[in-house]
C-alpha positions as CSV (number, residue, x, y, z in Angstrom):
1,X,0.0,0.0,0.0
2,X,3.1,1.9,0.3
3,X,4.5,4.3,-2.5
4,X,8.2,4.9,-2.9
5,X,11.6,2.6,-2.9
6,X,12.9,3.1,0.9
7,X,11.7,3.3,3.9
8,X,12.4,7.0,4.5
9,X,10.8,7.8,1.1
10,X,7.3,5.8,2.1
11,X,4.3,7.8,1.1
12,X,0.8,6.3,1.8
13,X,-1.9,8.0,-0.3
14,X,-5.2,8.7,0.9
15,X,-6.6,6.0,-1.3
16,X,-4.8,3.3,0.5
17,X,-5.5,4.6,3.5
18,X,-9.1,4.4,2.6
19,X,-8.8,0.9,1.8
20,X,-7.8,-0.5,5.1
21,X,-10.9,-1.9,7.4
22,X,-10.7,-1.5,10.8
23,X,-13.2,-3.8,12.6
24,X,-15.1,-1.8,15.2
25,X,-17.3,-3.7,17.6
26,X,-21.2,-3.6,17.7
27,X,-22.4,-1.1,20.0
28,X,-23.6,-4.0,22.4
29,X,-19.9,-5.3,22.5
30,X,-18.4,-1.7,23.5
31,X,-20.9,-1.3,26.5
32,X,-19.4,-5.1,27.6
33,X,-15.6,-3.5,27.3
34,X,-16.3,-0.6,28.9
35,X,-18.2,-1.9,32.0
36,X,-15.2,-4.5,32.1
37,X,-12.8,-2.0,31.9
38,X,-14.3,0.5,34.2
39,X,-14.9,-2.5,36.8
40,X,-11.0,-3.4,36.5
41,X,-10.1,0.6,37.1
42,X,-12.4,0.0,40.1
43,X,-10.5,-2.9,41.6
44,X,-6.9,-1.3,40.8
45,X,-8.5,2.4,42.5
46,X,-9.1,0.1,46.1
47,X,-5.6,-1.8,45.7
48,X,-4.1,1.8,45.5
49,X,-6.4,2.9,48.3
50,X,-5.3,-0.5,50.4
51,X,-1.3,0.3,49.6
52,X,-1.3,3.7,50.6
53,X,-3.5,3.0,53.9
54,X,-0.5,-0.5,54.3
55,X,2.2,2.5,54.0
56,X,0.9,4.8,56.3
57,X,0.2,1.8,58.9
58,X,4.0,0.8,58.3
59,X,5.6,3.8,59.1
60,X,3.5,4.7,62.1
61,X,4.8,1.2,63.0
62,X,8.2,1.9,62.5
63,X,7.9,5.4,64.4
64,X,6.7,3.1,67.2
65,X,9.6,1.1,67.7
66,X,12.3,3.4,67.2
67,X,10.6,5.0,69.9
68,X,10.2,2.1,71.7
69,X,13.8,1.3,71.3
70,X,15.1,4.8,71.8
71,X,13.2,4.2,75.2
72,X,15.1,0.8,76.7
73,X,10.8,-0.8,76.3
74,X,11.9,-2.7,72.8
75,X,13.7,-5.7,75.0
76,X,13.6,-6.5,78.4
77,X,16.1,-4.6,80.2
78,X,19.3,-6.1,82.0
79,X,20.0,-4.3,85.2
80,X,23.1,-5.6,85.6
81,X,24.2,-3.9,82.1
82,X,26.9,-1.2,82.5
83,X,25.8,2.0,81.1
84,X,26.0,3.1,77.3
85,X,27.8,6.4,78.7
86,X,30.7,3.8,80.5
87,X,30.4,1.2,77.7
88,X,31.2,3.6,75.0
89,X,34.3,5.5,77.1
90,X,35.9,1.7,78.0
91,X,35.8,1.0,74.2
92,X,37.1,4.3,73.0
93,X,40.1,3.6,75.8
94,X,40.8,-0.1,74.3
95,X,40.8,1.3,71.1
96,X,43.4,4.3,72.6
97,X,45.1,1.5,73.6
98,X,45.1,-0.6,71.0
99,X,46.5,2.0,68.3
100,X,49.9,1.6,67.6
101,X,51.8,4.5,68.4
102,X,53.2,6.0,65.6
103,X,57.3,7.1,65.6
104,X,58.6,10.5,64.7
105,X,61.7,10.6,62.9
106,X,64.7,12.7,63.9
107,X,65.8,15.3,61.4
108,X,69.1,14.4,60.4
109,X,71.8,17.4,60.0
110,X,72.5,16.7,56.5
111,X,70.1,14.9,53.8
112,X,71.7,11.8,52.5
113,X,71.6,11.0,48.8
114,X,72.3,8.0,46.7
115,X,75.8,8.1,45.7
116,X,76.6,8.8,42.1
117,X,77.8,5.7,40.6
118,X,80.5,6.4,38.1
119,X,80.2,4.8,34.4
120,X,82.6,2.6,33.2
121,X,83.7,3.5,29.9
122,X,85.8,0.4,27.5
């Protein structure tokens, strides 16, 4: 139906144009599609609705127990436990102590240099 050698060249004529049949559905058949696809929109409209209610559950939930956790109520508490305050200053001290110490080198009076090494001629 095409006119013209390549495929940037195509030129389709009106008449051929008029010459294709597209099938269209009775009128009885469209009202079927319609209320099918209008029913389907439904369904995926109250799946949004259900996801963004899930979300808003989740992070109220997740606001809850950070709080909870922030708060020592997340897991029963161990009175025996040494404070984070103490816990965290012992480990930064066995770290302190840990760390090897690092050596400072003495400035020498006079720079040394690789010695020249003379060539050998013959």
């Amino acid at each position: 139906m095409k006119t013209g050698i390549s495929d940037s060249g195509v030129n389709i004529t009106q008449k051929g144009l008029l010459k294709i049949e597209v099938p269209i559905p009775s009128l009885a058949q469209q009202t079927i599609i319609v209320q099918k696809i209008e029913s389907r929109l439904s369904v995926a409209d109250k799946i949004e609705e259900s996801i963004a209610q899930s979300l808003k559950q989740a992070e109220a939930l997740r606001q809850s127990i950070l709080k909870k956790a922030f708060s020592g109520k997340l897991v029963p508490q161990d009175p025996n436990d040494e404070p984070a305050e103490k816990l965290l200053a012992r480990i930064k001290a066995e770290k302190a102590a840990k760390a090897p110490i690092q050596k400072t080198r003495k400035k020498s009076e006079k720079p040394s240099f690789p010695r020249k090494r003379e060539s050998r001629k013959g």
